[in-house]
DOBA-338855 format. One record per residue (C-alpha): residue number from 0; x negated, y, z. Coordinates in nm, 4 decimals. Example, Ala and Ser with C-alpha at 12.3 -4.5 7.8 and 13.67 -1.06 7.14 Angstrom:
// DOBA-338855
PT|0|-1.2300|-0.4500|0.7800
PT|1|-1.3670|-0.1060|0.7140
***
This chain:
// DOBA-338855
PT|0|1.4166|-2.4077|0.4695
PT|1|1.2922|-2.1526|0.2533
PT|2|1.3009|-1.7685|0.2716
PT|3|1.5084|-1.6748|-0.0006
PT|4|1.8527|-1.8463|0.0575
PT|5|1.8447|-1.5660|0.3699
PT|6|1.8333|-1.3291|0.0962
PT|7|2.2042|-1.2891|0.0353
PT|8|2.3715|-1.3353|0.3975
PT|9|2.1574|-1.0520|0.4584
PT|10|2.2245|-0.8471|0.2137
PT|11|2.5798|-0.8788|0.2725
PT|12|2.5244|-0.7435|0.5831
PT|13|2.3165|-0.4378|0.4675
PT|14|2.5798|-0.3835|0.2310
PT|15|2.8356|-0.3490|0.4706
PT|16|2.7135|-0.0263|0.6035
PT|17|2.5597|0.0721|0.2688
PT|18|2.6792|0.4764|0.2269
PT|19|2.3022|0.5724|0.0186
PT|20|2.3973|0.4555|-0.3650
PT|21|2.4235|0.8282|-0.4966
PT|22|2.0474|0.9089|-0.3592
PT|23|1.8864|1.0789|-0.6603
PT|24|1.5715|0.8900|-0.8353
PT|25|1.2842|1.0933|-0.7614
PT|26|1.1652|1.0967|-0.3860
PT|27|1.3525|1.4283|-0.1630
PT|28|1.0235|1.4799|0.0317
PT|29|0.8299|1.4251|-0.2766
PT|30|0.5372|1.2405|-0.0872
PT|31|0.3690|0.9149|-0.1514
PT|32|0.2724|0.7061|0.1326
PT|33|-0.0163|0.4462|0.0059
PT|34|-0.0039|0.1451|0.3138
PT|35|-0.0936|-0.2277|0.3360
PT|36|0.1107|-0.5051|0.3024
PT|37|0.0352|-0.6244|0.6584
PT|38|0.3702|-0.7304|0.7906
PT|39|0.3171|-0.5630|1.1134
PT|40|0.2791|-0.2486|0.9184
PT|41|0.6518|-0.1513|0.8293
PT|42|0.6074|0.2367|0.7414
PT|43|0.9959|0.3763|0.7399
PT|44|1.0363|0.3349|1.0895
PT|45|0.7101|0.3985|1.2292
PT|46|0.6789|0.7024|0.9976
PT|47|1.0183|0.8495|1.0225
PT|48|1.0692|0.7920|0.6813
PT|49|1.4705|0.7495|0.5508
PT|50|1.5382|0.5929|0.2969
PT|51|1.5148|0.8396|-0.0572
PT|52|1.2153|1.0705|0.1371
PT|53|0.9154|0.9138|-0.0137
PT|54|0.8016|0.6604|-0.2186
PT|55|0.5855|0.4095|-0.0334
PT|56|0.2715|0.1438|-0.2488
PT|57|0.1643|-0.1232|-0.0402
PT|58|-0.0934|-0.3491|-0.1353
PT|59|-0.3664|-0.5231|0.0255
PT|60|-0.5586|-0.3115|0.2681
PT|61|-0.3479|-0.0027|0.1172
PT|62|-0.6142|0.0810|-0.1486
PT|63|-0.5758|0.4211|-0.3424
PT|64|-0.7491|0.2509|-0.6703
PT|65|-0.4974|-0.0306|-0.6576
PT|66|-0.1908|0.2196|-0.6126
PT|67|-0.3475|0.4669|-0.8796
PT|68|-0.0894|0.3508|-1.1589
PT|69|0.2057|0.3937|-0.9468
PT|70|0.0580|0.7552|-0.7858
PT|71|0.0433|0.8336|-1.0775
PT|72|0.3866|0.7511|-1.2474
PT|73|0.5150|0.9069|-0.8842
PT|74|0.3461|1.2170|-0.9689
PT|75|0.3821|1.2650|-1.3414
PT|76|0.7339|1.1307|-1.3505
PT|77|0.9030|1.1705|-1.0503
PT|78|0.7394|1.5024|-0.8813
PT|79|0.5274|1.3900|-0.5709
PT|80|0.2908|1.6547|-0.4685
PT|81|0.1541|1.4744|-0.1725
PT|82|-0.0138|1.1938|-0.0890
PT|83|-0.0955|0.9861|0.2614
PT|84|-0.3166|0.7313|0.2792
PT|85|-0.2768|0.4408|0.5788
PT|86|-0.5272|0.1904|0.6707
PT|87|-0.4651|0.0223|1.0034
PT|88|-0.6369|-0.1248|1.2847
PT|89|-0.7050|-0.5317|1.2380
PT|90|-0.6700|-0.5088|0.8905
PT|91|-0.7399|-0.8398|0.6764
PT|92|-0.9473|-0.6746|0.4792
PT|93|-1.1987|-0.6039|0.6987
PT|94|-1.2586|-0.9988|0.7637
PT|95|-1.4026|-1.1404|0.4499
PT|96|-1.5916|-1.0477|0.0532
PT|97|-1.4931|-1.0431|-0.2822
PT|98|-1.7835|-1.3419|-0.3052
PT|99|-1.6089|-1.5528|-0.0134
PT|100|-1.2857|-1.4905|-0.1730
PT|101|-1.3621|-1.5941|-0.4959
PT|102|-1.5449|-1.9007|-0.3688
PT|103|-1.2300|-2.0052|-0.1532
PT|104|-1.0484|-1.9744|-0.4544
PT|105|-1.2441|-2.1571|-0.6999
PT|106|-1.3060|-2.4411|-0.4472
PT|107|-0.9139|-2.4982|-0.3959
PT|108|-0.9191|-2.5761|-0.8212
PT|109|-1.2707|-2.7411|-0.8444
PT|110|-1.3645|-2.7587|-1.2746
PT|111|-1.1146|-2.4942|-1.3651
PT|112|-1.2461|-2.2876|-1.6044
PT|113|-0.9404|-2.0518|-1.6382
PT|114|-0.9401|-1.9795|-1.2481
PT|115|-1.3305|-1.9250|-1.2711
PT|116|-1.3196|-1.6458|-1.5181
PT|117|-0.9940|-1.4698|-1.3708
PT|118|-1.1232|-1.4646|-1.0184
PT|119|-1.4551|-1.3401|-1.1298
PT|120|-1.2707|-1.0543|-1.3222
PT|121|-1.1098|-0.9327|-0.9413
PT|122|-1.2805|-0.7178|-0.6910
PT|123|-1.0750|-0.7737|-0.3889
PT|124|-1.1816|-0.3995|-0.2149
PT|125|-1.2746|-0.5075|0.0909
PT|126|-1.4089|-0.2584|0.3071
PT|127|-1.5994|-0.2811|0.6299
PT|128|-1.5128|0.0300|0.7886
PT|129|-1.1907|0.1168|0.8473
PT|130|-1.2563|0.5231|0.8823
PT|131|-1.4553|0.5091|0.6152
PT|132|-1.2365|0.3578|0.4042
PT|133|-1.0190|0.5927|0.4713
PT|134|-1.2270|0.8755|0.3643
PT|135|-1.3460|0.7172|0.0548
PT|136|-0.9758|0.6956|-0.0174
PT|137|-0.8989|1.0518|0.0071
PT|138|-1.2280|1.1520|-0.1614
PT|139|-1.1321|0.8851|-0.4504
PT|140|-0.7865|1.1205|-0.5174
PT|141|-0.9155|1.3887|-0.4666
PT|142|-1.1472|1.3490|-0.7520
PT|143|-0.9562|1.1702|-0.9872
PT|144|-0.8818|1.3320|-1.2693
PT|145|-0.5380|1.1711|-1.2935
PT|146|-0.3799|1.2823|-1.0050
PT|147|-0.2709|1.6197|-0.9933
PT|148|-0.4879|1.9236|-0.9156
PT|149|-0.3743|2.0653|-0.5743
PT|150|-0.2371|1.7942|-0.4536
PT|151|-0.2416|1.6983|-0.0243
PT|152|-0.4067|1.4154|0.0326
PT|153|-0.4540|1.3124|0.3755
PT|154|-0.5691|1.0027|0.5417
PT|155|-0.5180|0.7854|0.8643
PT|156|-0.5068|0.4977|1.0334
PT|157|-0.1928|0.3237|1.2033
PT|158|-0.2637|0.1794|1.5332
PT|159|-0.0742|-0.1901|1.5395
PT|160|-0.1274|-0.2480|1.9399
PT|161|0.0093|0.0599|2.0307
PT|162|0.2025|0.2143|1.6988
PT|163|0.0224|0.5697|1.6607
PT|164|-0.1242|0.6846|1.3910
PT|165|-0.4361|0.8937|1.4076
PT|166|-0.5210|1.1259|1.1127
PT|167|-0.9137|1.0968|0.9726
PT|168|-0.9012|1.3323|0.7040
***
């Protein structure tokens, strides 16, 4: 059975308790939490976060140049001053390359052209160290000249055997 027909029974059920509809748009807290996709990684709850505190970008391995359009939408538009970056322990992206990625992916569509130049236009940001990921993260905002000056950055990584978080930077 797939996913998605769950999709409404549970909503029904969220709805049911549902009191948050007048939240205002921009985030209360006015921090952005940047976080991978990992589902063991679920940042609300092990953060503390409710719901209209913070916006949270996930993507794969929680990469600061990958969130960078929506930090800075967050920022310009919707007033986040903050930013925290999460990597966690026995993350994905510590297991493979851009090269092995690409050649899984061109060997699952052997001859096609089209796949061949679009997965040769992708660097999958991999990293190899996890801390030092994390600091190349921070040091990556902190630079860029899109995100505003002054703003906290901060960097860590979330433990999945035991849930804490440790801050790096």
């Amino acid at each position: 059975m797939s996913n998605y027909l769950e999709f409404p029974p549970r909503n029904q059920r969220y709805v049911a308790s549902f009191d948050k509809g007048g939240l205002a748009l921009p985030p209360a807290k006015q921090y952005i939490v940047v976080t991978c996709m990992d589902a063991r990684v679920e940042p609300a709850s092990q953060l503390g976060i409710e719901l209209g505190d913070a916006h949270v970008i996930r993507n794969a391995g929680g990469c600061a140049k990958d969130a960078l359009r929506s930090i800075i939408i967050s920022q310009r538009l919707l007033g986040t001053r903050e930013i925290a970056v999460f990597r966690h322990s026995g993350c994905g992206m510590l297991a493979f390359t851009t090269d092995h990625l690409r050649r899984i992916v061109k060997e699952a569509d052997p001859g096609n052209t089209a796949v061949v130049e679009a997965v040769d236009e992708i660097s999958f940001l991999e990293f190899s160290d996890l801390e030092k990921s994390v600091e190349d993260d921070v040091k990556f905002l902190e630079e860029h000249p899109l995100v505003l000056k002054g703003t906290v950055v901060t960097g860590w990584i979330y433990h999945v055997e035991t849930g804490k978080v440790s801050r790096i930077v």
